[in-house]
Gaussian input, Z-matrix of N, CA and C with variables (Angstrom, degrees):
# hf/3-21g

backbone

0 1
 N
 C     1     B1
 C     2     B2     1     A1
 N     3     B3     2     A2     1     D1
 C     4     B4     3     A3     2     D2
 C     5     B5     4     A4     3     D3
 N     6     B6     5     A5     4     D4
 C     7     B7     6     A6     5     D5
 C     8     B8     7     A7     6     D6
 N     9     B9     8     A8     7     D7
 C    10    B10     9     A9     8     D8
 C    11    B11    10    A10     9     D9
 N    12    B12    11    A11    10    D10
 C    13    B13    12    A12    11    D11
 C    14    B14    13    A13    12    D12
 N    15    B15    14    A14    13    D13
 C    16    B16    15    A15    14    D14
 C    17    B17    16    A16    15    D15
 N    18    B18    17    A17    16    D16
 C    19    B19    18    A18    17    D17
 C    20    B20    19    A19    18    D18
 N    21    B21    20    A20    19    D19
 C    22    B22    21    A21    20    D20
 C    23    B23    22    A22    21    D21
 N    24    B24    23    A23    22    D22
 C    25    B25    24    A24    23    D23
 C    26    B26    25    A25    24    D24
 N    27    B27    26    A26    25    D25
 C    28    B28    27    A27    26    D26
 C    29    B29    28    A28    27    D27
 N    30    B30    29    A29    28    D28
 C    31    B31    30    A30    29    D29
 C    32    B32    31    A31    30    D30
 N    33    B33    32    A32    31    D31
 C    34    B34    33    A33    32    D32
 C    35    B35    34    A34    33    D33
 N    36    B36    35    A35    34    D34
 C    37    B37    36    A36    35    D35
 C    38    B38    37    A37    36    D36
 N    39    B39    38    A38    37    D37
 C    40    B40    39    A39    38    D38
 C    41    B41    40    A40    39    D39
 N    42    B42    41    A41    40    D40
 C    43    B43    42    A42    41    D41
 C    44    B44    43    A43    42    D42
 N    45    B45    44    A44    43    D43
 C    46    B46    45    A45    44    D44
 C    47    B47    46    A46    45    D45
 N    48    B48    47    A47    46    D46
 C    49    B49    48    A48    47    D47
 C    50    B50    49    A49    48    D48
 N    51    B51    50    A50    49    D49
 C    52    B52    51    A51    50    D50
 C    53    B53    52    A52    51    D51
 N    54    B54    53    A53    52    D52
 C    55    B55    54    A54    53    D53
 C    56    B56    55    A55    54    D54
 N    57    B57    56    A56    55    D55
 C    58    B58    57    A57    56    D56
 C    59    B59    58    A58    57    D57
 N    60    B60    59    A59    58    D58
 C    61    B61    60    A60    59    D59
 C    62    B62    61    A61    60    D60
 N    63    B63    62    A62    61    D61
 C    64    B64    63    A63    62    D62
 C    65    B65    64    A64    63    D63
 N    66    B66    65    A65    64    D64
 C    67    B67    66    A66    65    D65
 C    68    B68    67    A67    66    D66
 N    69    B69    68    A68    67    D67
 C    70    B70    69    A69    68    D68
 C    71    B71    70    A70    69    D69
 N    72    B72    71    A71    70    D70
 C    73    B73    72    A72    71    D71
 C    74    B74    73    A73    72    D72
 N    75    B75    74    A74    73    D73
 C    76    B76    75    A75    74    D74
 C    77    B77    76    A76    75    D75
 N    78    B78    77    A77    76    D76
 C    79    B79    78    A78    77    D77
 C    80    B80    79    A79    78    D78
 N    81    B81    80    A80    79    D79
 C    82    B82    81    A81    80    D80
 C    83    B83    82    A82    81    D81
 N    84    B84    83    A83    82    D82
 C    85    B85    84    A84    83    D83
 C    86    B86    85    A85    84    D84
 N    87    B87    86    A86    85    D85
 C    88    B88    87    A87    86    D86
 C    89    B89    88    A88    87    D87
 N    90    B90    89    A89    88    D88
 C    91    B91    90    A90    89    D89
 C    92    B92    91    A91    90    D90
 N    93    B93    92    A92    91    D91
 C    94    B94    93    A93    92    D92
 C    95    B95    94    A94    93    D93
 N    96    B96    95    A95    94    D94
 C    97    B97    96    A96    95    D95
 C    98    B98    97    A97    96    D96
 N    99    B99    98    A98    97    D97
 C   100   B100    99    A99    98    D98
 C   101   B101   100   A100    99    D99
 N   102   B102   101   A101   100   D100
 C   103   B103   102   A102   101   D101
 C   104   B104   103   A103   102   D102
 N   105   B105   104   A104   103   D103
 C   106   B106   105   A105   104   D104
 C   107   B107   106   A106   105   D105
 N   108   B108   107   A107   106   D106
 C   109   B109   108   A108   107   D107
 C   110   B110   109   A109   108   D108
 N   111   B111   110   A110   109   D109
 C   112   B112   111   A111   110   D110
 C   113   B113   112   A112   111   D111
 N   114   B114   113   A113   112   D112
 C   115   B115   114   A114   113   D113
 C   116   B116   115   A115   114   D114
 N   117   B117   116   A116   115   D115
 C   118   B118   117   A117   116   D116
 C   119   B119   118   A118   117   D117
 N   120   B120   119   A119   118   D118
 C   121   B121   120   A120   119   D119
 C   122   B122   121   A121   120   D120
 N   123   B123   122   A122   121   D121
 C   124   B124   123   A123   122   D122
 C   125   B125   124   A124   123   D123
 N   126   B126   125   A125   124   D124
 C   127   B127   126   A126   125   D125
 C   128   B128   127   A127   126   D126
 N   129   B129   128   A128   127   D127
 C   130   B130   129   A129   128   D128
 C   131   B131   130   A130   129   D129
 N   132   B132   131   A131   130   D130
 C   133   B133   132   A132   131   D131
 C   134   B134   133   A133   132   D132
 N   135   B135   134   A134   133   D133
 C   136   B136   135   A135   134   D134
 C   137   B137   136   A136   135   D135
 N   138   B138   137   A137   136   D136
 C   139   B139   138   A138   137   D137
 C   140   B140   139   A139   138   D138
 N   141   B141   140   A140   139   D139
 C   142   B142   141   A141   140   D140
 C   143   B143   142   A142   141   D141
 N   144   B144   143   A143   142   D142
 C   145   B145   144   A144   143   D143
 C   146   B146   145   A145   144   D144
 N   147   B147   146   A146   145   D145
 C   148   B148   147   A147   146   D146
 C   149   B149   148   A148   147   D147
 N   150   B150   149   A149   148   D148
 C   151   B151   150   A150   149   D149
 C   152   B152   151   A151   150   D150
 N   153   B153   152   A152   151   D151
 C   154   B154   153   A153   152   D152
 C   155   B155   154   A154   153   D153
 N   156   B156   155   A155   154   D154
 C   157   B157   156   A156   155   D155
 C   158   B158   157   A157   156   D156
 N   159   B159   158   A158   157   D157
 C   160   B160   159   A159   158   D158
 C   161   B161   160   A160   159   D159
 N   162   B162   161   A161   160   D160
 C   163   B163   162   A162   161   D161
 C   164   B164   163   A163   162   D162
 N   165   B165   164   A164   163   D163
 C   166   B166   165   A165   164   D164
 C   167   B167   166   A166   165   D165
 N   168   B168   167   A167   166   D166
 C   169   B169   168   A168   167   D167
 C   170   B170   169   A169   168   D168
 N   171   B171   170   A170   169   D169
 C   172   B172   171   A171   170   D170
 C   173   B173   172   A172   171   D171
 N   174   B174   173   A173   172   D172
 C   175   B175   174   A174   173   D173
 C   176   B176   175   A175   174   D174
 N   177   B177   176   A176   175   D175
 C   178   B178   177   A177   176   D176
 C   179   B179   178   A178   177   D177
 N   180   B180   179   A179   178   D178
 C   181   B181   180   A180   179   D179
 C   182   B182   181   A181   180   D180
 N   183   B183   182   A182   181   D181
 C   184   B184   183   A183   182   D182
 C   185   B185   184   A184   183   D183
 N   186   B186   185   A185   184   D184
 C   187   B187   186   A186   185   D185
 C   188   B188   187   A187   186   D186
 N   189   B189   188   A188   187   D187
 C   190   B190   189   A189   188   D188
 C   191   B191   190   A190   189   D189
 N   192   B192   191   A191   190   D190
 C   193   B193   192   A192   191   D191
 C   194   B194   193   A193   192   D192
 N   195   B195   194   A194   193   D193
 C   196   B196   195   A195   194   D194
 C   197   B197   196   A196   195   D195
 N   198   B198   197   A197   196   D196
 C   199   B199   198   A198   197   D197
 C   200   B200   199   A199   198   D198
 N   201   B201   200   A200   199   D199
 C   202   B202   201   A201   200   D200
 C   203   B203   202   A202   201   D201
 N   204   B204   203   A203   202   D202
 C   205   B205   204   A204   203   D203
 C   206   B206   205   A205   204   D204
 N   207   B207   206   A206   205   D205
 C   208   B208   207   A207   206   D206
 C   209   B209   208   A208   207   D207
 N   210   B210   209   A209   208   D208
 C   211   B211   210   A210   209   D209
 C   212   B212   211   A211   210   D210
 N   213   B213   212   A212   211   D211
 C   214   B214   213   A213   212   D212
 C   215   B215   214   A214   213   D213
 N   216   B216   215   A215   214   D214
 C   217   B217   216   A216   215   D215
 C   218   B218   217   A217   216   D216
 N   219   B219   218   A218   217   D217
 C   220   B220   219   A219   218   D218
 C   221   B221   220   A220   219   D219
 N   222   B222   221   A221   220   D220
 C   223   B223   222   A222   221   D221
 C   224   B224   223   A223   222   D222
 N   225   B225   224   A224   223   D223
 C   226   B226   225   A225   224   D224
 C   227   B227   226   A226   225   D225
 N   228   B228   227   A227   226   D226
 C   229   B229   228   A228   227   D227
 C   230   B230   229   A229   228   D228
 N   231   B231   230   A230   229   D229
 C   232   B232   231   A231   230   D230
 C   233   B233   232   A232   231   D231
 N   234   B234   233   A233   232   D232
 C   235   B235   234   A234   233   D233
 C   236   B236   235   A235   234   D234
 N   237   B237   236   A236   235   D235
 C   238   B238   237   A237   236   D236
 C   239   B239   238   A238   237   D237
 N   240   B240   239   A239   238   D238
 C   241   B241   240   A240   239   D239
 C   242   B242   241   A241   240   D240
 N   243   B243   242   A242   241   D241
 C   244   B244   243   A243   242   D242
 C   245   B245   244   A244   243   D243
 N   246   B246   245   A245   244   D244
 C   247   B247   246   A246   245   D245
 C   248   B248   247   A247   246   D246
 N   249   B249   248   A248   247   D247
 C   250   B250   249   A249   248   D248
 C   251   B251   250   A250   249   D249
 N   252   B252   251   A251   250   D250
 C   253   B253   252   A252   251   D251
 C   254   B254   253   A253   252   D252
 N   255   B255   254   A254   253   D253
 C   256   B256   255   A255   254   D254
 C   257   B257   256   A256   255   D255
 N   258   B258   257   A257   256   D256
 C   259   B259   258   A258   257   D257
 C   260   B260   259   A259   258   D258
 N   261   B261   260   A260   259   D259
 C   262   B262   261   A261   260   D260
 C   263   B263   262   A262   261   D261
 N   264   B264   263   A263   262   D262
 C   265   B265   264   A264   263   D263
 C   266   B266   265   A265   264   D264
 N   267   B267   266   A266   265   D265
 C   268   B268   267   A267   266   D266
 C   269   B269   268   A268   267   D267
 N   270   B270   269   A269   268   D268
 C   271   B271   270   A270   269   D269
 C   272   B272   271   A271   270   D270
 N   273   B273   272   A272   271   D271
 C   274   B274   273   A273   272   D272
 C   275   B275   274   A274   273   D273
 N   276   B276   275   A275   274   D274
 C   277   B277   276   A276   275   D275
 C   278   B278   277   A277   276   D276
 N   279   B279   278   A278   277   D277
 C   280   B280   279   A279   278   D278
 C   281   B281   280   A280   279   D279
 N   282   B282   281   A281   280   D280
 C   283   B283   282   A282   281   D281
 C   284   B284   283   A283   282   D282
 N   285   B285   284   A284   283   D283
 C   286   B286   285   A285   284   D284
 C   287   B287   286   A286   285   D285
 N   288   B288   287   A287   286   D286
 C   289   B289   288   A288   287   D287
 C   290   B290   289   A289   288   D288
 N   291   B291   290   A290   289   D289
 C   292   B292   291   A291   290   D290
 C   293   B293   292   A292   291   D291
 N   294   B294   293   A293   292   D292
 C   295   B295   294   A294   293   D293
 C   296   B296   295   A295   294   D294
 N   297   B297   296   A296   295   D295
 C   298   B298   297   A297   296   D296
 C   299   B299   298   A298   297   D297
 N   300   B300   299   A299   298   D298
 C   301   B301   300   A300   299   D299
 C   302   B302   301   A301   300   D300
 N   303   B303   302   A302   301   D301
 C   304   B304   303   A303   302   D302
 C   305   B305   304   A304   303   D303

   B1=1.4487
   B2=1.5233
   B3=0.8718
   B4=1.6020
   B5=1.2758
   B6=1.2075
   B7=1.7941
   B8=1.6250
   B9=1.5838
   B10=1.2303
   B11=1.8487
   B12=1.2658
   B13=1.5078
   B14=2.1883
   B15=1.3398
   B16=1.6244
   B17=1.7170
   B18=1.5129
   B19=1.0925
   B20=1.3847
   B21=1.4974
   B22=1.7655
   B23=1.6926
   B24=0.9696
   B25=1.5489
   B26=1.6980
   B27=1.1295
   B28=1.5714
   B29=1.3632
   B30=1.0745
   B31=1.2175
   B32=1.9229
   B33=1.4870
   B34=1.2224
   B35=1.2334
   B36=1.3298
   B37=1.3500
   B38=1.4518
   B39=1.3772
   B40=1.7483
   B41=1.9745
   B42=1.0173
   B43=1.8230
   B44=1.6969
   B45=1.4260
   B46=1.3732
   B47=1.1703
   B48=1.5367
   B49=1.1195
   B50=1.4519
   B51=1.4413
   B52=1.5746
   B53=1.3017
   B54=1.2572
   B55=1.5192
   B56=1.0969
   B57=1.5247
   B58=1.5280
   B59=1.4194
   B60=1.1803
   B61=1.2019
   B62=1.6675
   B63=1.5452
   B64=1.8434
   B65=1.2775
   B66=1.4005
   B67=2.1324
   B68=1.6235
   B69=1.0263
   B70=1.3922
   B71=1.7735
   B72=1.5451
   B73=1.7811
   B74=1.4563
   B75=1.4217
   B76=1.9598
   B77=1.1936
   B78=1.3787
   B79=1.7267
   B80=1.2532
   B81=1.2634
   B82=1.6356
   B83=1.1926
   B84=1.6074
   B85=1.1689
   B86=1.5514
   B87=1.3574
   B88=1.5345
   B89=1.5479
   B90=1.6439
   B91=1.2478
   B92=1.2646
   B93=1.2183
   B94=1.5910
   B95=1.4698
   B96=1.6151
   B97=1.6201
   B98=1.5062
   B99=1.5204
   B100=1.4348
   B101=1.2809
   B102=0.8913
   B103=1.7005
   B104=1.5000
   B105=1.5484
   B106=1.4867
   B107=1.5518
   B108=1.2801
   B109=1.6780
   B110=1.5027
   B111=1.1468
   B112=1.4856
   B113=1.6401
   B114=1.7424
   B115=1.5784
   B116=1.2692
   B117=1.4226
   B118=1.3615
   B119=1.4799
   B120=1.1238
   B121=1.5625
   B122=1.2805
   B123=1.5987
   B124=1.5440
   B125=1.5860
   B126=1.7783
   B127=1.5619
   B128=1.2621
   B129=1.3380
   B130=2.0688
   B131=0.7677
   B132=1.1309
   B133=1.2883
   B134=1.9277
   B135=1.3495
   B136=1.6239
   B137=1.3717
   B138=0.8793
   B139=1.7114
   B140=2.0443
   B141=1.4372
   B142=1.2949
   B143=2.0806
   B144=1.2424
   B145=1.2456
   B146=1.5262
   B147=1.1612
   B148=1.3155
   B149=1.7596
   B150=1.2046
   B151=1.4744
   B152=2.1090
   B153=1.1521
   B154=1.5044
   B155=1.8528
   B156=1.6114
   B157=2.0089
   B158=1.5789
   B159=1.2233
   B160=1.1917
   B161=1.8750
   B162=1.4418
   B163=1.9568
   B164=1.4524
   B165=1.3319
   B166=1.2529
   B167=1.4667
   B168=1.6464
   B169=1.8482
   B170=1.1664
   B171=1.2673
   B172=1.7355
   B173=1.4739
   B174=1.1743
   B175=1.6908
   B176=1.6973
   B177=1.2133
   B178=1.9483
   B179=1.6098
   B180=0.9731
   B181=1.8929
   B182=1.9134
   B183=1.1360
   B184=1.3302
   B185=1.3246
   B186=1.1132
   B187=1.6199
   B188=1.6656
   B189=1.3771
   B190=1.4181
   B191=1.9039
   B192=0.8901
   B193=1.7991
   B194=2.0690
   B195=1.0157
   B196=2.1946
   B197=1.5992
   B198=0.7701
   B199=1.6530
   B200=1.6185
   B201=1.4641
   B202=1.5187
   B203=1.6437
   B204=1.0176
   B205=1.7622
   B206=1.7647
   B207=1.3358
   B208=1.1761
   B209=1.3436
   B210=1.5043
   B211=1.5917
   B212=2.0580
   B213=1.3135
   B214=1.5885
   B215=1.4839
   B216=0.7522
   B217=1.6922
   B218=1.7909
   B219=1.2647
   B220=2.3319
   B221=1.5502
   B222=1.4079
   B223=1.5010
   B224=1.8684
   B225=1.3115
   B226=1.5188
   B227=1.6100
   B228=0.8973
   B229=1.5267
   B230=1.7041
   B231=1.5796
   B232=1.8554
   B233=1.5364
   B234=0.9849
   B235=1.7320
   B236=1.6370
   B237=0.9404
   B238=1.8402
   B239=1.3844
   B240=1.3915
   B241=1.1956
   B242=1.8454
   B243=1.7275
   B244=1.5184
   B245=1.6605
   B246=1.6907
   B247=1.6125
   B248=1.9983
   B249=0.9707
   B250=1.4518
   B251=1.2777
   B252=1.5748
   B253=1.9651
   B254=1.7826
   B255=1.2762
   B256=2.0209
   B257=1.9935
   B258=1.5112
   B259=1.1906
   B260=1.7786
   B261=1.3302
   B262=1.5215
   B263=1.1087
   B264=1.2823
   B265=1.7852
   B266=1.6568
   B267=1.4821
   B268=1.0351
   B269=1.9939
   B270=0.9505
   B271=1.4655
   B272=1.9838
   B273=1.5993
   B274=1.7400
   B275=1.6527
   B276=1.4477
   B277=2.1754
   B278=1.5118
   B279=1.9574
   B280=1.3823
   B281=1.4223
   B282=1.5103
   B283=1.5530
   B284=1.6528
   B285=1.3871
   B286=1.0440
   B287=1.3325
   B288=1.5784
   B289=1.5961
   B290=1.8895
   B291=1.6805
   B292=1.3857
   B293=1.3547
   B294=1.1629
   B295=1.7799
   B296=1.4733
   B297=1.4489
   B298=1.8802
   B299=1.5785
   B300=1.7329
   B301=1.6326
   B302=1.9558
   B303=1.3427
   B304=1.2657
   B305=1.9141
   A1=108.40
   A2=129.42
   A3=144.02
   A4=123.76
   A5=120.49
   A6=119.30
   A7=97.24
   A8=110.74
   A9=110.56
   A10=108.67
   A11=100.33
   A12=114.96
   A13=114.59
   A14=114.58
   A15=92.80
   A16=89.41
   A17=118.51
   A18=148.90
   A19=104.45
   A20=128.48
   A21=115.24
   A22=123.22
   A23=108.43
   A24=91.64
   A25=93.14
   A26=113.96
   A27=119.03
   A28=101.38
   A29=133.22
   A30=128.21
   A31=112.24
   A32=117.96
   A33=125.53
   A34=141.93
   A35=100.74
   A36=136.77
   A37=106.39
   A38=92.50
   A39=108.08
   A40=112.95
   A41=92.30
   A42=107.55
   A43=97.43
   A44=80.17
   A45=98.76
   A46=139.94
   A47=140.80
   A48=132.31
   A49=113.70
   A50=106.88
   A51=119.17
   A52=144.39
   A53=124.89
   A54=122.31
   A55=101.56
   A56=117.23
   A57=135.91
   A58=124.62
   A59=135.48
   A60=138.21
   A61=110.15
   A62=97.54
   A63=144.10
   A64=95.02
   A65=80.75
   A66=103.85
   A67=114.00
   A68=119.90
   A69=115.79
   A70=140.36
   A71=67.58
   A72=85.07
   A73=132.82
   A74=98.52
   A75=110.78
   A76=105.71
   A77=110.54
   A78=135.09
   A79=117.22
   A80=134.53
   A81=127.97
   A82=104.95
   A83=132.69
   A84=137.77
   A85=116.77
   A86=118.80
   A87=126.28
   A88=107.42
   A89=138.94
   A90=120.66
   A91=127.51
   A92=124.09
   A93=133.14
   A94=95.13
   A95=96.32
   A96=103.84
   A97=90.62
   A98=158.05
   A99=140.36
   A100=147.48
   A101=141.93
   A102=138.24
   A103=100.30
   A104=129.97
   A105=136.70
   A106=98.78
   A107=104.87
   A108=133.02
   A109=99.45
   A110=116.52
   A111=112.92
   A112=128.81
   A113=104.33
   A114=118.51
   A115=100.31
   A116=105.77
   A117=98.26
   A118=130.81
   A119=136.42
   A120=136.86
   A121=96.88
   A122=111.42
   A123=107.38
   A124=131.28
   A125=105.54
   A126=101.92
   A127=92.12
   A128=141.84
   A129=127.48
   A130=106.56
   A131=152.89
   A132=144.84
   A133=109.70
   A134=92.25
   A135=98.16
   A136=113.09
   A137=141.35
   A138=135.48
   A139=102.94
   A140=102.56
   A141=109.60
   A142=97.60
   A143=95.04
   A144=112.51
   A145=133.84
   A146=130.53
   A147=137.38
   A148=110.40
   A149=104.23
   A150=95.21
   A151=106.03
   A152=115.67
   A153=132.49
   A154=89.86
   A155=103.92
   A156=77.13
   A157=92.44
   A158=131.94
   A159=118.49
   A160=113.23
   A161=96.09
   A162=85.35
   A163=93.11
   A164=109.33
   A165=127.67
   A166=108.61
   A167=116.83
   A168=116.35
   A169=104.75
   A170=113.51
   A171=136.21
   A172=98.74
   A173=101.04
   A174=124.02
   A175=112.37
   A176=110.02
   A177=111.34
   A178=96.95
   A179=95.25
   A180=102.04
   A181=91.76
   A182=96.91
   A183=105.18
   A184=140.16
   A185=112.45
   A186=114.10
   A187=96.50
   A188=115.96
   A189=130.53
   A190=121.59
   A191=115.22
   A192=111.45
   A193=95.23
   A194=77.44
   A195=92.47
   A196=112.96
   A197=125.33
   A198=116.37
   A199=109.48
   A200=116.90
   A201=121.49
   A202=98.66
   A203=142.71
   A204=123.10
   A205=95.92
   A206=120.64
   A207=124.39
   A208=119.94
   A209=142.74
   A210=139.57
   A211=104.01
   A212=100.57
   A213=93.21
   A214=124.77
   A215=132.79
   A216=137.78
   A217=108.91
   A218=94.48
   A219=80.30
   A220=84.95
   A221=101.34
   A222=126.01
   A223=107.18
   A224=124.16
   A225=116.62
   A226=106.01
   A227=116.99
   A228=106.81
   A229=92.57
   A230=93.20
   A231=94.28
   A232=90.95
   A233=106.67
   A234=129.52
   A235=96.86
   A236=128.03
   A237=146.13
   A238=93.05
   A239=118.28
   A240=147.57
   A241=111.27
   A242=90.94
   A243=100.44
   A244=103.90
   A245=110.32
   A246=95.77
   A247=72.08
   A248=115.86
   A249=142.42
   A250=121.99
   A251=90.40
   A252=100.41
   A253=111.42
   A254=90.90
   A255=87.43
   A256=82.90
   A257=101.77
   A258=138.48
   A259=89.85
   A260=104.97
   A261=103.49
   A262=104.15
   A263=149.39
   A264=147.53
   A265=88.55
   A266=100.05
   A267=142.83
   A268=121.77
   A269=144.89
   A270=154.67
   A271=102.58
   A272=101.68
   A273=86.82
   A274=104.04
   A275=73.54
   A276=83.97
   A277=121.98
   A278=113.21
   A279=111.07
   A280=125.87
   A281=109.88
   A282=103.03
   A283=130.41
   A284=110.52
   A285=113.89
   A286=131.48
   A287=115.32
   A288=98.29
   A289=87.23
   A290=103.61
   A291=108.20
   A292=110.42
   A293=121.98
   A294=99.97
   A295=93.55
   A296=116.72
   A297=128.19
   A298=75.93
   A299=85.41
   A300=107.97
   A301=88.16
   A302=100.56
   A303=127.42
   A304=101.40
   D1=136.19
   D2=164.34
   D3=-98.57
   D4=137.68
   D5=-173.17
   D6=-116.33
   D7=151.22
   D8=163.13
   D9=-125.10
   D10=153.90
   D11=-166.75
   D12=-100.73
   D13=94.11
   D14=-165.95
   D15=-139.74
   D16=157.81
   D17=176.22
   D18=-70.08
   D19=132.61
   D20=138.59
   D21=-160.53
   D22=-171.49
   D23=-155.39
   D24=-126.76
   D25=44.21
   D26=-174.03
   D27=-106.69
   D28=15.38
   D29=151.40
   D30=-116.97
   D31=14.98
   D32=-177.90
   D33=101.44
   D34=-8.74
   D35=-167.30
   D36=-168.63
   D37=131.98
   D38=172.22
   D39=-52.92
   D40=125.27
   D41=177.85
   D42=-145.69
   D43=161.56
   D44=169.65
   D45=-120.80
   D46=123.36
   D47=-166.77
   D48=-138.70
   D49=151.81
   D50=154.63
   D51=-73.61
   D52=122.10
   D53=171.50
   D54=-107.68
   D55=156.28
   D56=135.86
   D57=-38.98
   D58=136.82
   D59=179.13
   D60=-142.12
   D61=131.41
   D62=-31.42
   D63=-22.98
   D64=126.52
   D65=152.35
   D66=-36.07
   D67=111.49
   D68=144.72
   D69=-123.68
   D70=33.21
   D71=174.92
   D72=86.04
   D73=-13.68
   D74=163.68
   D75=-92.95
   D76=135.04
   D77=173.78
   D78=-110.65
   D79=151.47
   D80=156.73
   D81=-119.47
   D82=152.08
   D83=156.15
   D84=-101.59
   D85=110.12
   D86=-166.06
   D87=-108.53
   D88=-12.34
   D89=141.90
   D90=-92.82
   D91=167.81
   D92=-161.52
   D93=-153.77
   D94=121.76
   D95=170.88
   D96=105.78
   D97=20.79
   D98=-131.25
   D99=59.28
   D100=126.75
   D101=-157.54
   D102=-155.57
   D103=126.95
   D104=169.34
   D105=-139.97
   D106=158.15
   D107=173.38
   D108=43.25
   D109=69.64
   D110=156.50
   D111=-80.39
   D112=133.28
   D113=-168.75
   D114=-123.66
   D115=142.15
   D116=162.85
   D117=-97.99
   D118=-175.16
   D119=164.43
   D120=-72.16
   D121=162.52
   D122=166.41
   D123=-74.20
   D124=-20.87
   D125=170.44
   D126=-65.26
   D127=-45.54
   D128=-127.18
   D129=85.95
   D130=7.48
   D131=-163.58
   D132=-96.73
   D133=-16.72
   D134=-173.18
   D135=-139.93
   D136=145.23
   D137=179.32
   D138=-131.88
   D139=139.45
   D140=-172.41
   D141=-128.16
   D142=142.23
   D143=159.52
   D144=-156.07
   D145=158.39
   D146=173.56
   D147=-57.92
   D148=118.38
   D149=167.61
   D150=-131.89
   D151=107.46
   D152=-179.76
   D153=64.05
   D154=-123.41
   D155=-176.98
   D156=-110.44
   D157=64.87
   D158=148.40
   D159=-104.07
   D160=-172.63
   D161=159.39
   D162=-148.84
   D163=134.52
   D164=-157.71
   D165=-112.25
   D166=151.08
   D167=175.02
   D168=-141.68
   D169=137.79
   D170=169.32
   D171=-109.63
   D172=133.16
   D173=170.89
   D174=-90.75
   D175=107.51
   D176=-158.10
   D177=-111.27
   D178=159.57
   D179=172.09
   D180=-123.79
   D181=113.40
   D182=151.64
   D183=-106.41
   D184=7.41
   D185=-164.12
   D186=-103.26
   D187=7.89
   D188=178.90
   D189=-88.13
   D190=123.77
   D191=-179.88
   D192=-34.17
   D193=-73.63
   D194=-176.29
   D195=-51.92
   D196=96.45
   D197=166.32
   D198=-42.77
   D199=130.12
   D200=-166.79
   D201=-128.50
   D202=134.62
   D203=167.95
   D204=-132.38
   D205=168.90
   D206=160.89
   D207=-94.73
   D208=164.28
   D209=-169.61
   D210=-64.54
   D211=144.44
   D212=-174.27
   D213=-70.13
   D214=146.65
   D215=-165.57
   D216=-114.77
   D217=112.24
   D218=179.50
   D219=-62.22
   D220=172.28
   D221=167.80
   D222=-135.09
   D223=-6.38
   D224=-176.36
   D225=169.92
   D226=146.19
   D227=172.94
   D228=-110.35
   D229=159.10
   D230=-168.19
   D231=-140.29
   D232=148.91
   D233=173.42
   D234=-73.21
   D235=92.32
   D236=170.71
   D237=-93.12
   D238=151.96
   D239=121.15
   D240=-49.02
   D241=121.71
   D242=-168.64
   D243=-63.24
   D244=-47.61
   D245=-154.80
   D246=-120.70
   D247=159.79
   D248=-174.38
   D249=-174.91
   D250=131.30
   D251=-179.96
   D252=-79.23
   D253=-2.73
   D254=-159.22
   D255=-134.83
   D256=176.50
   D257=-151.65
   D258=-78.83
   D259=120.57
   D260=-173.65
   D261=-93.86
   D262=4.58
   D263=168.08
   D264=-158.60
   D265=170.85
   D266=-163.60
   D267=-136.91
   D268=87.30
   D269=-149.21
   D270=-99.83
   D271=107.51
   D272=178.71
   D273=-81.21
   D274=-177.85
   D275=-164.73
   D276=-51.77
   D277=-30.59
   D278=164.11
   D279=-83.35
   D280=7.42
   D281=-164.46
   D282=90.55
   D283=-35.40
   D284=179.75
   D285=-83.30
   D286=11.30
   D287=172.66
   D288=-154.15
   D289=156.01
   D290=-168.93
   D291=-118.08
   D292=144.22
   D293=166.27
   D294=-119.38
   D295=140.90
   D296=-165.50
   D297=-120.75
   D298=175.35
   D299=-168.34
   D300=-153.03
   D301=97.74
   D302=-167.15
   D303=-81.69

């Protein structure tokens, strides 16, 4: 099974959620409070996003039929650029280090 990671504002506010891929029509919503530009780690194993100026990570199990995640955790708040045409951070392949675009 494969998950995909996307932003939307159909609940009024930008959040973020997971689908299955191929679509089959179940979603999860894994930030709370706002969620934009979600990346993943390179296992999958973790998904990070911006939430107001923090950047936030959920720990996901994907290798599971059910999409499962744990509650989101900030990890840092970062000086972002409020409105931006391009990718406001950058996530390396283990997760552990970021490059932002201040």
């Amino acid at each position: 099974m494969r998950w995909g990671a996307y932003q939307s504002n159909e609940s009024g506010q930008l959040e973020v959620y997971i689908e299955n891929f191929p679509p089959s029509g179940s979603k999860w919503q894994v930030s709370t409070g706002g969620g934009e530009e979600p990346r993943w780690r390179r296992d999958g194993k973790e998904l990070f996003y911006i939430s107001g100026k923090r950047l936030m990570a959920v720990d996901v199990k994907t290798d599971a039929q059910v999409f499962e995640s744990e509650p989101p955790r900030p990890l840092f708040e970062a000086r972002l650029q409020v409105e931006s045409l391009r990718s406001r951070y950058q996530v390396a392949a283990n997760g552990q280090r970021f490059l932002l675009t201040a």
